[in-house]
C-alpha positions as CSV (number, residue, x, y, z in Angstrom):
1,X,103.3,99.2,141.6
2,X,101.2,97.8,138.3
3,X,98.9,95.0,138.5
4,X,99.9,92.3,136.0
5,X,96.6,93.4,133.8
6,X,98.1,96.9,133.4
7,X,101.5,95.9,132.7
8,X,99.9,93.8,129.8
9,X,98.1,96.5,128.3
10,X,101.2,98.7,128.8
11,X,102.6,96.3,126.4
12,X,100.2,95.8,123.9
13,X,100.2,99.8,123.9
14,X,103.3,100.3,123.3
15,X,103.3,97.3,120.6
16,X,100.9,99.6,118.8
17,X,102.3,102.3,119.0
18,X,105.4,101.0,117.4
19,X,103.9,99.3,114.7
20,X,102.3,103.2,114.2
21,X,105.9,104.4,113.9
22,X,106.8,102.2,111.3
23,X,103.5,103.3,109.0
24,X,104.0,106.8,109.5
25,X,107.9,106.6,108.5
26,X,106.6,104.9,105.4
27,X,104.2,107.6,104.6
28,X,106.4,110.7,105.5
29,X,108.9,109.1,102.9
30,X,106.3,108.4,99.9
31,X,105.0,112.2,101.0
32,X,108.7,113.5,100.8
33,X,107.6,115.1,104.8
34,X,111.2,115.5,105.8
35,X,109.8,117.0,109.1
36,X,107.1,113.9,110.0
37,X,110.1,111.5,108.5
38,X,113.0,113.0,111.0
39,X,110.5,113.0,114.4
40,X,110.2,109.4,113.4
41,X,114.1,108.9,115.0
42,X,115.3,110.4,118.6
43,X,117.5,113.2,118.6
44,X,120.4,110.9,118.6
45,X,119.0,108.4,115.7
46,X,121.0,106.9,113.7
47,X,119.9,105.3,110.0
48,X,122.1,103.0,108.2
49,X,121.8,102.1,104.7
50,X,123.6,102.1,100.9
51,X,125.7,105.3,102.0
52,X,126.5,104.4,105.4
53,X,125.1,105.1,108.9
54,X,124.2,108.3,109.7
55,X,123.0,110.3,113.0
56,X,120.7,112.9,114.2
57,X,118.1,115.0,112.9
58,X,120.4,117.3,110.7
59,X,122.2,114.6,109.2
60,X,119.1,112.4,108.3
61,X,117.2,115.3,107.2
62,X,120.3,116.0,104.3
63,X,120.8,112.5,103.9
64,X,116.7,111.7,103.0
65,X,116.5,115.0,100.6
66,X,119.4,113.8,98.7
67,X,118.1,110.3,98.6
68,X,114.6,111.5,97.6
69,X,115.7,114.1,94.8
70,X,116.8,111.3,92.6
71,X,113.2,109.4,92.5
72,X,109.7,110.4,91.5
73,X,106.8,109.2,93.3
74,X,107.3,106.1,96.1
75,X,105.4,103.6,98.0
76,X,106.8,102.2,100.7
77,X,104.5,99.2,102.4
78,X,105.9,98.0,105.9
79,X,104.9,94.6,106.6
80,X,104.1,93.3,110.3
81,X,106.8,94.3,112.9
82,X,108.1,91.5,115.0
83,X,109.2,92.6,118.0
84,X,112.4,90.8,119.4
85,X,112.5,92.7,122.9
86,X,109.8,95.3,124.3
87,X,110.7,97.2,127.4
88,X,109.3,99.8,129.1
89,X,111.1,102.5,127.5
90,X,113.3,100.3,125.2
91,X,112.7,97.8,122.4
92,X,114.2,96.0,119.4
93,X,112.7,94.3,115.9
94,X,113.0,93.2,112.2
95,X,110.3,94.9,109.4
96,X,110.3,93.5,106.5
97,X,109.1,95.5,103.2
98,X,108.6,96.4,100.0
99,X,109.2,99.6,98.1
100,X,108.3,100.7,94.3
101,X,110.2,104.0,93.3
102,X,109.4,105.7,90.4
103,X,112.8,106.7,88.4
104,X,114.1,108.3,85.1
105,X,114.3,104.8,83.8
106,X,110.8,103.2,85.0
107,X,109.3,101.2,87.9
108,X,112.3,100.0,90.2
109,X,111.4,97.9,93.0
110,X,113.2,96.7,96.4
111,X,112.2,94.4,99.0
112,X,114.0,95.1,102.3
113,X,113.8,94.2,106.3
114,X,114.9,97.0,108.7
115,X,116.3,95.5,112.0
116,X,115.3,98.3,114.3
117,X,115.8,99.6,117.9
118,X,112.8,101.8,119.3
119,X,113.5,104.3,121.9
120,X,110.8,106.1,123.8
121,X,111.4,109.5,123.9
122,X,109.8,112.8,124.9
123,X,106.5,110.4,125.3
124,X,106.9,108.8,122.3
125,X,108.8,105.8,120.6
126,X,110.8,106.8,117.9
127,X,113.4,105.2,116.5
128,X,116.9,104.8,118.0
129,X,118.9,102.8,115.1
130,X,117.3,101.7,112.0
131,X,119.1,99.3,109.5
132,X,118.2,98.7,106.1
133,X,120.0,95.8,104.5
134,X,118.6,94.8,100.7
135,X,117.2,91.5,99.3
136,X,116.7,92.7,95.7
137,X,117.0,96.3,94.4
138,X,116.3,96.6,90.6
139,X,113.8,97.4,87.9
140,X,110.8,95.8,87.8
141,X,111.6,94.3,84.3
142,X,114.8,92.6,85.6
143,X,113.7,91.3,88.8
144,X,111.5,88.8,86.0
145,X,114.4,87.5,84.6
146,X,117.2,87.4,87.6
147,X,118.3,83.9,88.3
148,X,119.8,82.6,91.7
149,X,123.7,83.6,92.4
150,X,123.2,86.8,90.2
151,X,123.6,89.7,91.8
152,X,120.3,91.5,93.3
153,X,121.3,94.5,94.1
154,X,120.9,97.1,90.7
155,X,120.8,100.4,91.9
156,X,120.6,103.3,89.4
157,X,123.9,104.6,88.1
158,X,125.7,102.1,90.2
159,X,127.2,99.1,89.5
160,X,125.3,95.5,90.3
161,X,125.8,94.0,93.6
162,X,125.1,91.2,96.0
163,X,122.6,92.0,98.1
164,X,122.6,91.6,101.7
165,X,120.2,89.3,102.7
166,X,119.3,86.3,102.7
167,X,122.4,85.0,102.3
168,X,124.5,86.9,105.0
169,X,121.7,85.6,107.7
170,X,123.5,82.9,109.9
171,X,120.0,80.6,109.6
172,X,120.7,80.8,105.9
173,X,124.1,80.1,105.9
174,X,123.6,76.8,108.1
175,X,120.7,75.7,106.3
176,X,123.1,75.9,103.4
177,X,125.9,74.0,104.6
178,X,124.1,71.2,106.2
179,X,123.6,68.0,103.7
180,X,120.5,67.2,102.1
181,X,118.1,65.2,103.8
182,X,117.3,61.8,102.2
């Protein structure tokens, strides 16, 4: 049995050590450390993005080598995690961030928010699921001039898109649908 003081530091622990997680994903990605990166997840991890969800070490491994041999240098900035649940050996949150990636063409930019489900494992927490969904992904010249309704998402060699967010988030939608107030 815990005393209520321990349980609270277990938590502000484990808050830490989570929002650790997140940094040193972003810096095993902008260091192209495919080993740190992949320890990041639990065995079973799964990371969904652009090409789909993919799971376990192996496959995340091929799938961030591939990823990363089409870019230069990176820098990937997490901003704060909010966690939405925190268990014991559970927990579940939203990151938002930002990422600048250096390609044949110039500076290309993305903002992003990973919705996230943190597993401890082996001692650690590590990342169970991770989601990326995009708000804008396109060179650094464009994102100057894009205008609201075009489409955001510009990926290299690919054609334009909507991206994913904000306007697939059901607070958006409402907010949208609702009639001006007077």
């Amino acid at each position: 049995m815990t005393s209520p003081a321990e349980d609270r530091i277990a938590r502000l622990e484990a808050r830490l050590e989570i929002e650790e997680l997140v940094s040193r994903y972003a810096l095993a990605a902008d260091d192209r450390d495919l080993g740190a990166l992949v320890a990041c997840y639990t065995r079973d991890g799964v990371f969904d993005s652009l090409g789909g969800p993919v799971r376990g070490h192996d496959a995340l491994r091929r799938t961030y080598r591939q990823r990363f041999a089409a870019f230069g240098p990176t820098l990937h900035t997490p901003h704060r995690v909010v966690l939405d649940e925190l268990g014991p050996e559970d927990a579940a949150g939203r990151v938002s961030g930002h990422s600048e990636i250096v390609t044949e063409d110039g500076l290309f930019v993305v903002a992003h928010r990973y919705t996230d489900r943190y597993r401890r494992e082996d001692g650690a927490w590590r990342f169970a699921a991770r989601v990326s969904r995009i708000v804008y992904a396109m060179p650094l010249a464009e994102l100057l001039t894009v205008t609201p309704g075009e489409p955001r998402a510009r990926w290299p060699r690919l054609a334009p898109a909507d991206a994913d967010l904000p306007e697939s988030l059901p607070s958006w939608v409402e907010f949208h649908r609702a009639p001006p107030e007077g």
